[in-house]
C-alpha positions in Angstrom: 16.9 20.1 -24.0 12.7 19.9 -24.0 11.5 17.5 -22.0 9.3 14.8 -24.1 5.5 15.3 -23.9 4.2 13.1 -21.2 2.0 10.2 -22.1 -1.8 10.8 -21.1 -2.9 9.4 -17.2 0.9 8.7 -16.7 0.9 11.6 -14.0 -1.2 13.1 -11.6 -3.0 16.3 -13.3 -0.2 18.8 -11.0 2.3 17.3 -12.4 1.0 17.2 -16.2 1.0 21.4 -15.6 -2.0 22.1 -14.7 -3.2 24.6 -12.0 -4.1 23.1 -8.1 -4.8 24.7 -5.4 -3.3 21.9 -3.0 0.4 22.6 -3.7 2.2 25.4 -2.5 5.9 25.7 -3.2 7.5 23.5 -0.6 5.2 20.7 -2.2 6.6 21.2 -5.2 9.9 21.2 -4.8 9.8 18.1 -2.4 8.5 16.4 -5.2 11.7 17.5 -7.5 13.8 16.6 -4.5 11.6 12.9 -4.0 11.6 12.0 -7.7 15.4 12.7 -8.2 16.1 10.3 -5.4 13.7 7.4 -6.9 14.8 7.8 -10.3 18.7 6.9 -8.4 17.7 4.5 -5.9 15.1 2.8 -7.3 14.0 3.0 -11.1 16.5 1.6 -12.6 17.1 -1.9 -11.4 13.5 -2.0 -9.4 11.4 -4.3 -12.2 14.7 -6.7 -11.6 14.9 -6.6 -8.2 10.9 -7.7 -8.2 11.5 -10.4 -10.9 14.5 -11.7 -9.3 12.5 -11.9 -5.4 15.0 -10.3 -3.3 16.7 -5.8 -3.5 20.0 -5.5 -2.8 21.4 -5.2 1.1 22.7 -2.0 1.2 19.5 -0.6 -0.4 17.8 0.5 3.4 21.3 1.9 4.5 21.1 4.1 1.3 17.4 5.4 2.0 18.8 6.1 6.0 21.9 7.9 5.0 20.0 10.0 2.8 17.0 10.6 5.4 14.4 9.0 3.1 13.3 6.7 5.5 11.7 9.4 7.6 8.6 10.2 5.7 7.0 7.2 6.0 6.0 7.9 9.5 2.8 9.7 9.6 2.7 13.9 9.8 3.4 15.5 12.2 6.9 13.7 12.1 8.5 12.8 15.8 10.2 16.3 15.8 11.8 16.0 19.0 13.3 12.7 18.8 14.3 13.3 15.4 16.2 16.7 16.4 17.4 14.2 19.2 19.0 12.1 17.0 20.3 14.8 14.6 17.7 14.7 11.7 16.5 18.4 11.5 16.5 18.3 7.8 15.0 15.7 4.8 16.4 16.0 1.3 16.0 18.9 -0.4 16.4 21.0 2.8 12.6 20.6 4.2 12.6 21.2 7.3 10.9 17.8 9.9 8.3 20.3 11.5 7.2 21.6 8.4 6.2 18.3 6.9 2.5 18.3 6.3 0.7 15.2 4.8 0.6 16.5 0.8 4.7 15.6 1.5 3.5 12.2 2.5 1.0 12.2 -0.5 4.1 12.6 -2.8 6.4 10.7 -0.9 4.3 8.0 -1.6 3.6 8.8 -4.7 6.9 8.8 -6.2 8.3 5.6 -4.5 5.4 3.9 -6.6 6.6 4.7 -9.7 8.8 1.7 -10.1 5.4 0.0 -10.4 5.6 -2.8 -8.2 4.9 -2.9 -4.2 8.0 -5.0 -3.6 11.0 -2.5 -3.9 9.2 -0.1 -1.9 8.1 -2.4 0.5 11.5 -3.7 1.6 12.4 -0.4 2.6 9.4 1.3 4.0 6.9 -1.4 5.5 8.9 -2.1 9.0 9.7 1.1 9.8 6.0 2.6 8.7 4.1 0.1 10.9 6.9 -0.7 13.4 7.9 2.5 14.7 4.4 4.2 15.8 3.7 1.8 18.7 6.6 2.4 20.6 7.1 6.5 19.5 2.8 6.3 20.6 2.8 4.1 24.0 5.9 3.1 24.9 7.7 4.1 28.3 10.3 7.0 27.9 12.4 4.5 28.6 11.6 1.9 25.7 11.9 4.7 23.4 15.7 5.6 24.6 16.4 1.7 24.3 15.0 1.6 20.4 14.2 4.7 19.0 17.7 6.4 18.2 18.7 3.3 16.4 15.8 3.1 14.2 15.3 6.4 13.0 19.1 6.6 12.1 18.4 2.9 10.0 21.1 1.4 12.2 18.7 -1.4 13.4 15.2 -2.4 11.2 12.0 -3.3 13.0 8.8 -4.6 11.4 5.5 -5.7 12.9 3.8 -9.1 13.7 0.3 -9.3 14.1 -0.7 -11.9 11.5 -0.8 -16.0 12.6 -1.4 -19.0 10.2 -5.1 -19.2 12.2 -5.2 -15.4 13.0 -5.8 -13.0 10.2 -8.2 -10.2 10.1 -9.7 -12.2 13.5 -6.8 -10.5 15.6 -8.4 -12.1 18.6 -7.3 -15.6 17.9 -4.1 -14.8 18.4 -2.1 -17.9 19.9 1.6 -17.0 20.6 2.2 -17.2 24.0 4.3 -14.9 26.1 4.5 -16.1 29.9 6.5 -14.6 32.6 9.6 -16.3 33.8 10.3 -17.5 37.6 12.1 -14.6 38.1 9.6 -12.1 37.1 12.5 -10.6 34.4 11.2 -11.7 31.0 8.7 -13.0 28.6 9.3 -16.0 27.3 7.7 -16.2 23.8 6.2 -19.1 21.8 4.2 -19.2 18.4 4.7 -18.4 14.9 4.3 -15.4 12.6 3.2 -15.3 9.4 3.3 -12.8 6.1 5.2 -10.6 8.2 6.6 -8.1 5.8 10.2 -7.2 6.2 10.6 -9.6 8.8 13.6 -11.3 7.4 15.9 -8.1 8.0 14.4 -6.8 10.9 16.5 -6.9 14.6 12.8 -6.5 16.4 9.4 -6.9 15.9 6.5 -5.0 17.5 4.6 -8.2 18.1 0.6 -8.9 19.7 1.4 -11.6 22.0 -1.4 -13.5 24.2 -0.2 -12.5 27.8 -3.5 -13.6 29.1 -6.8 -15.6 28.6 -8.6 -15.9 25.1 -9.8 -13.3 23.3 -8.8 -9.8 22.7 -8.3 -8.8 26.4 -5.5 -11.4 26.8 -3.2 -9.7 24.8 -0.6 -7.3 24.7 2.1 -5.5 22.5 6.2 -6.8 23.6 9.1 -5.5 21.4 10.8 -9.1 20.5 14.0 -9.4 19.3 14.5 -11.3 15.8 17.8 -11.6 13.9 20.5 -13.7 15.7 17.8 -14.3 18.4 18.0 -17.5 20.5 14.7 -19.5 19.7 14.1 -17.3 16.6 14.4 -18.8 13.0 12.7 -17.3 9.6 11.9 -18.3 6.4 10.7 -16.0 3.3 7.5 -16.8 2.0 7.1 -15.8 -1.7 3.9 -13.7 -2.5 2.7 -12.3 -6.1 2.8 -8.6 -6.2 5.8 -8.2 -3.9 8.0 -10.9 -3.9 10.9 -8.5 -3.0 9.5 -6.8 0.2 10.7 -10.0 2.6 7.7 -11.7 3.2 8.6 -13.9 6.1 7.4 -17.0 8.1 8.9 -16.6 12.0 8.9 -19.2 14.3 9.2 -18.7 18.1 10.5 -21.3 20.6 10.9 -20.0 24.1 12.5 -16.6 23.1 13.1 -15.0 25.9 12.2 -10.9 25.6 12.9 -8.4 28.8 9.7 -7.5 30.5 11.1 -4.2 30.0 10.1 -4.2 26.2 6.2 -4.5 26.9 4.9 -1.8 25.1 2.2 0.6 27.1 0.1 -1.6 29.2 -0.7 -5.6 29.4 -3.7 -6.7 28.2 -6.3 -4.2 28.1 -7.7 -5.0 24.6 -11.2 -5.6 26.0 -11.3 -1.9 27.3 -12.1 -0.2 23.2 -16.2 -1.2 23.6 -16.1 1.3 27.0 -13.9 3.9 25.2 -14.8 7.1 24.1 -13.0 8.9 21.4 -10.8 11.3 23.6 -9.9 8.6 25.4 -8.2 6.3 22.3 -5.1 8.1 23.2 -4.8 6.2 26.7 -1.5 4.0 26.5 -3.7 1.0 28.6 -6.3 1.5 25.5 -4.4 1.3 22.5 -4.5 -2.7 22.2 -8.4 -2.6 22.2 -8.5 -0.4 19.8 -6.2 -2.0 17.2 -8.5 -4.8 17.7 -11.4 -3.0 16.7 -10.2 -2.6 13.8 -7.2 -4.4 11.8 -7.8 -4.5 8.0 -5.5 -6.1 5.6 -2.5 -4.7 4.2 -1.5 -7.0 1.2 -1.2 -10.2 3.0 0.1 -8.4 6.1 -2.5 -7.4 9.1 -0.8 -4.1 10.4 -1.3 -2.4 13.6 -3.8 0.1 13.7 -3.2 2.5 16.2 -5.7 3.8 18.3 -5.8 7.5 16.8 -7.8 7.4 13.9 -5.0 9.6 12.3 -3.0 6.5 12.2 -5.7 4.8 10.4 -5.8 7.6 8.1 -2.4 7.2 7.5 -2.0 3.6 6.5 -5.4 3.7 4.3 -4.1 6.6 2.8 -0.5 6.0 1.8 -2.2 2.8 0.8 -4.6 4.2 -1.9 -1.9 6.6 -2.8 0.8 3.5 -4.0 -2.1 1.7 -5.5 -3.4 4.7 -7.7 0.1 5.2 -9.1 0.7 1.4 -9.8 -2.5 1.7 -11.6 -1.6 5.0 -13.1 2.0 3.3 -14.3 -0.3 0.5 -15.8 -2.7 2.6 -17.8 -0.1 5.2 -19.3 2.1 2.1 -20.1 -1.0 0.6 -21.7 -1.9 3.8 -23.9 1.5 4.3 -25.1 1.4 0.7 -26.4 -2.0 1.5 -28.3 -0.2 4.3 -29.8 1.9 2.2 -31.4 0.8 -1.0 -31.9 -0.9 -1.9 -35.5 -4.2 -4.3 -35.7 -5.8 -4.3 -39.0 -3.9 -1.9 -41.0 -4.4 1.1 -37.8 -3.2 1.4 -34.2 -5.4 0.1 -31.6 -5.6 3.5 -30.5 -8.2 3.9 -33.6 -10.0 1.1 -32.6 -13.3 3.1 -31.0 -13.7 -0.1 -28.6 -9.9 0.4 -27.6 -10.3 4.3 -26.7 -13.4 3.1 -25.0 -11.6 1.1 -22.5 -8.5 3.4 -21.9 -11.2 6.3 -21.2 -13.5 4.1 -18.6 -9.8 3.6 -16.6 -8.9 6.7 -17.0 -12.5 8.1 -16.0 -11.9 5.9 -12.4 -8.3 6.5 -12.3 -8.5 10.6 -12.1 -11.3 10.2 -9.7 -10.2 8.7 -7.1 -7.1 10.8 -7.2 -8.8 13.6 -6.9 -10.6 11.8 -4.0 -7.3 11.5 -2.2 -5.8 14.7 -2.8 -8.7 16.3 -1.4 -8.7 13.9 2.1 -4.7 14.6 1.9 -5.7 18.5 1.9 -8.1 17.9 4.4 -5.6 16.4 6.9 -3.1 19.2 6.9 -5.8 21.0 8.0 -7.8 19.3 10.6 -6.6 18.7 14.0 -6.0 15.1 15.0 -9.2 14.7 16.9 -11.1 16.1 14.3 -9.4 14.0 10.9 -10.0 11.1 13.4 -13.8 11.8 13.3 -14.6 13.1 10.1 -12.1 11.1 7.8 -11.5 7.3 9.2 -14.3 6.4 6.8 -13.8 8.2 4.1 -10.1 7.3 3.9 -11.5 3.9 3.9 -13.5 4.4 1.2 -10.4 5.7 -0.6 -8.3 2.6 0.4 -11.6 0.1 -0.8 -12.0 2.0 -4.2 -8.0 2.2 -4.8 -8.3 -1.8 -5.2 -11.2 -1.7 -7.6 -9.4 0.7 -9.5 -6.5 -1.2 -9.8 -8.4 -4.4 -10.9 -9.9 -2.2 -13.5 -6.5 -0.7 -15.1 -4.3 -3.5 -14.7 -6.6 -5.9 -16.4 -7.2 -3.7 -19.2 -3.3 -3.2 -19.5 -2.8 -7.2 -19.5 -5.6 -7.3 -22.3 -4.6 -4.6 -24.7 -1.0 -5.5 -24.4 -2.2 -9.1 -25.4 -3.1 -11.3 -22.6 0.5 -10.7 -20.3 -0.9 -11.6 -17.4 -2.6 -15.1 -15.7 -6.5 -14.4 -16.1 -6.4 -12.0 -19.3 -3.8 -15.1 -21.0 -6.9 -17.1 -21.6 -9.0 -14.4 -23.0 -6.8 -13.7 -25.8 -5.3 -17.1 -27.8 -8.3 -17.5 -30.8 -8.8 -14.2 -31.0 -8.6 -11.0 -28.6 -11.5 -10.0 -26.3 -11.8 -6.7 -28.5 -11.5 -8.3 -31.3 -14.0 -10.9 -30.4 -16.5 -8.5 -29.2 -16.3 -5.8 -32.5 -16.9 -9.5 -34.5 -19.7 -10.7 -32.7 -21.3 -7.7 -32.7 -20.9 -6.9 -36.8 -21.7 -10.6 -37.6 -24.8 -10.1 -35.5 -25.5 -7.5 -37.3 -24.7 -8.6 -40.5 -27.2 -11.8 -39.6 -29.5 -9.2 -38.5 -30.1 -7.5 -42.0 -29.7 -10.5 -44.3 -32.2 -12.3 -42.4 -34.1 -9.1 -42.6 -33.7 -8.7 -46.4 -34.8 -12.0 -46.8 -38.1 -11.7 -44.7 -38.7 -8.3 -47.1 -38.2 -10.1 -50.2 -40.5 -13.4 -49.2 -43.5 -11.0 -48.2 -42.9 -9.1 -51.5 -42.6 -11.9 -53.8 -41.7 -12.0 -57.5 -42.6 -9.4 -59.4 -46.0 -9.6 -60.4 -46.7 -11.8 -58.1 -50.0 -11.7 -55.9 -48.1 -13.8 -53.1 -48.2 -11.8 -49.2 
């Protein structure tokens, strides 16, 4: 059976067959491999599972059993722990050690296709941001005590930066962990908040103050969460991912082993006196998190003092934004196809084909943007990706929300006003509508007014009036 002709902008240009020079045959079968999975797991109840809040409980064990939890950690993958733990293999047969970062790119890529960040988010967020600060700085010893566990998806993790009064300003940070009498544990008091995935998660990498204000009092402690003494949690519900576990955590007197600090305490003031070599240092990394902590959705994640981590979450970032956008805009031009106005589709409405090319103009631009930066990392050594691409990546991340703004509010409008702020622009008349009539009346106004003018100056015939 032929496969139907795809819709225009509702793939990346590699995938609507065209030549690239990015992917080489690994790539492209990963992709086969990735999409098959998606289109199982996650397509066909995903839009519910958004609209209803909430996936369903065995969805994470799914994505573990089938090792499609694993590529959300950055490239190069943890090879030893994973060959430690039995993973030598993803689907599809790739190899861990050959995973480069165009697999992240379409990793990423095709778990945004259900066209919503909640689905995806419930499986991917915790172990994507939770994992790296213990694989980068913890003790050998921390890692034996966590890691097997959460590669294999026995146990989730997810991490807790954010504070009702400490957002982007990590530095106000206000949970408390003291020491106890006995010198044995932390004992943790504060609250959390937009903490993605923290509803299902057994730990939390958590920024706790260990010390006096401001960025050098704080530190990084695993802390225990579900079935936790002193723990409780609450969902909050947020637009645009209601389903990824957006959670509220409370902490009263939660005691956590002083064995679960994570590199160093408190050594966040150290980043302004740290060259780049040196960002690897595990008594560093706090400082430079600090330095640095954009937001994530409503989530502040941890940025780890490698600029390649940086690269990473900006990236995978402006990767599932450009495909929710792209999922907007195809769905949007298939519509216009279809849909009549005034005796034609849309789609021959010149002001309609105007629109859909702008977004599509944007769209294809910044993927190209990212695939190049993607091509770039896989062949760049981590010192030098951490120099030459931390701001461009940002770039990426920055642009990926305008052109999301751009696409999705052009979907709501041509598909007639299905969404909060393009609702009032359509009842009396749609935007397009309005602006093709004000613009012929105008013009209309224009010429009679015109004629008019002509005919006064002229006069009757015969007439000697000016």
């Amino acid at each position: 059976m032929s496969k139907p002709v795809p819709v225009p902008f509702s793939e990346p240009p590699w995938l609507m067959g065209l030549p690239s020079a990015y992917y080489n045959h690994s790539h492209k079968k990963w992709q086969k491999t990735c999409r098959a999975l998606v289109d199982r797991l996650l397509m066909p109840e995903g839009g519910e599972w958004e609209r209803a809040g909430d996936v369903p409980l065995d969805l994470y064990s799914k994505f573990a059993d089938a090792n499609f939890l694993i590529p959300n950690l950055s490239s190069p993958l943890p090879v030893k722990w994973l060959h430690k733990v039995g993973i030598k293999e993803l689907p599809g047969g790739l190899k861990v050690e050959d995973f480069d970062y165009l697999h992240t790119l379409i990793y990423t890529d095709e778990m945004a296709r259900v066209g919503s960040l909640g689905p995806t988010g419930a499986i991917t967020t915790g172990i994507a941001f939770g994992v790296p600060p213990i694989l980068k700085f913890g003790s050998h010893e921390l890692q034996e005590k966590f890691i097997p566990d959460l590669l294999l998806g026995k146990k989730r993790i997810c991490i807790a930066i954010t504070e009702p009064e400490a957002g982007s300003d990590v530095s106000n940070i206000a949970t408390t962990a003291t020491r106890s009498k006995d010198g044995k544990h932390f004992i943790v008091n504060g609250t959390k908040k937009w903490i993605t995935n923290g509803l299902w998660s057994h730990y939390a990498s958590m920024a706790v103050r260990t010390g006096g204000p401001g960025p050098g009092g704080l530190s990084m402690l695993v802390v225990p969460l579900l079935s936790t003494p002193g723990v409780s949690m609450r969902r909050i519900r947020v637009g645009g991912q209601t389903a990824a576990g957006t959670t509220f955590i409370e902490l009263d007197d939660v005691k956590v082993p002083v064995e679960n600090l994570i590199g160093q305490e408190g050594m966040g003031m150290k980043y302004g006196k740290t060259k780049l070599h040196n960002l690897g240092n595990p008594s560093l990394f706090l400082a430079s998190f600090l330095s640095s902590c954009p937001v994530y959705m409503l989530d502040v994640k941890l940025n780890l003092p490698v600029m390649q981590n940086f690269n990473h979450e900006r990236l995978t970032i402006a990767i599932s934004v450009n495909r929710l956008s792209r999922v907007a805009l195809s769905s949007a031009f298939a519509y216009c196809l279809k849909r009549e106005a005034f005796s034609k589709t849309l789609m021959d409405q010149p002001v309609v084909r105007h629109r859909l090319a702008k977004c599509g103009a944007d769209l294809e631009a910044h993927w190209a943007w990212i695939e190049n930066y993607t091509y770039m990392m896989t062949k760049m050594s981590e010192e030098d990706a951490s120099r030459e691409l931390g701001g461009l990546t940002a770039l990426a991340k920055a642009q990926a929300g305008r052109v999301i703004e751009t696409c999705a509010s052009t979907a709501m409008l041509l598909f007639g006003g299905n969404g909060e702020v393009p609702g009032a622009r359509i009842p009396g008349g749609s935007e397009d509508v309005m602006l093709d009539l004000a613009v012929r009346q105008l013009v209309k106004n224009f010429q009679r007014k015109t004629k008019e003018l002509e005919t006064e100056i002229e006069g009757p015939a015969g007439s000697s009036k000016l």
